[in-house]
C-alpha positions in Angstrom: -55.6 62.6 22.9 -53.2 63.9 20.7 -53.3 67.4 22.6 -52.6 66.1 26.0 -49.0 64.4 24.5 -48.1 67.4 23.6 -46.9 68.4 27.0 -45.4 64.7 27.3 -43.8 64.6 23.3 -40.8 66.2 21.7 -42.1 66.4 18.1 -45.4 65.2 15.7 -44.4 63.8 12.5 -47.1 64.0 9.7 -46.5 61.7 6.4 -49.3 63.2 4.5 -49.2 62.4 0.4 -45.3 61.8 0.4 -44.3 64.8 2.5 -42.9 65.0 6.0 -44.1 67.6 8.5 -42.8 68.1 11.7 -43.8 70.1 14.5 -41.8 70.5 17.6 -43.2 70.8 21.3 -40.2 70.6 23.5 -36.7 70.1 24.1 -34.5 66.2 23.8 -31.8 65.3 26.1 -28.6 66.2 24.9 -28.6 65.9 20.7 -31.2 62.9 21.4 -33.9 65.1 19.1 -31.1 65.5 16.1 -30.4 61.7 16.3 -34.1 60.8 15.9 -35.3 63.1 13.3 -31.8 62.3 11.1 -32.6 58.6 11.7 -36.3 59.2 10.3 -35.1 61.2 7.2 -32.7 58.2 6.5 -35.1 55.9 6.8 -37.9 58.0 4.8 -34.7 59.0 1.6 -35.6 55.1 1.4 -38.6 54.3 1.7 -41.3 57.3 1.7 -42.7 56.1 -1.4 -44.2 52.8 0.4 -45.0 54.7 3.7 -48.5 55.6 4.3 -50.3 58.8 5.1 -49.6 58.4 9.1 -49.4 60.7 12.1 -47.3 59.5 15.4 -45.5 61.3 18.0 -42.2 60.5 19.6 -40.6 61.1 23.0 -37.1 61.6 23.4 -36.3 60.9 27.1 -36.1 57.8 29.6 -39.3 58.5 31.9 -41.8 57.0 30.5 -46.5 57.4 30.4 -47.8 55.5 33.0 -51.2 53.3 32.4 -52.1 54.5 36.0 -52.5 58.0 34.8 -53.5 58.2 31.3 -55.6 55.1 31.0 -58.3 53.9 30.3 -60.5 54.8 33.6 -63.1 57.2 34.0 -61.9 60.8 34.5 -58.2 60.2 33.6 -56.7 62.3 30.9 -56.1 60.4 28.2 -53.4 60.3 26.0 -51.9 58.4 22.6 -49.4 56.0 23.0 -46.3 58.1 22.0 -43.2 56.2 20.4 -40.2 56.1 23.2 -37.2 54.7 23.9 -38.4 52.5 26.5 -41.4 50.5 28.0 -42.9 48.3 30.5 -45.9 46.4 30.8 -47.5 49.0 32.9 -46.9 51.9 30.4 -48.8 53.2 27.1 -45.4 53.6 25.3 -44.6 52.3 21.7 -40.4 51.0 21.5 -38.7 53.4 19.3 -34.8 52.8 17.8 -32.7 55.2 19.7 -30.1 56.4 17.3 -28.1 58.3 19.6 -25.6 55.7 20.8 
């Protein structure tokens, strides 16, 4: 599941034993990309000691994954819920803070 994001994602974070990994998969809108990984590494300068181990992925634009075509139903691709900007209830995403604005 997490290779099929990777097409949909801009970046996979990896907290693994107190150490941040990153690895980028394609571009943001506008500086939307340096707005989320500085508001991570402020957030992490705080509190990385009480985060665990943890693996997510994050989009960084408005359209958004569709239930209807990675769910849950045979022969459908299926996909992680990514963290985004925006949802709905027909949608696999996870709300993310934008820190662009």
């Amino acid at each position: 599941m997490m290779e099929v994001a990777k097409d949909l994602t801009f970046f996979r974070l990896v907290i693994l034993d107190e150490k941040v990994y990153m690895e980028k998969y394609n571009g943001a809108f506008q500086k939307r990309g340096v707005f989320i990984i500085w508001g991570i590494l402020q957030l992490l300068k705080v509190y990385l000691r009480k985060v665990l181990d943890l693996e997510l992925m994050l989009k960084c634009g408005d359209w958004r994954i569709k239930a209807s075509e990675y769910g849950k139903r045979k022969g459908k691709k299926k996909v992680s819920s990514l963290f985004h900007y925006c949802t709905s209830d027909d949608t696999l995403d996870i709300v993310f803070s934008d820190w662009s604005f």
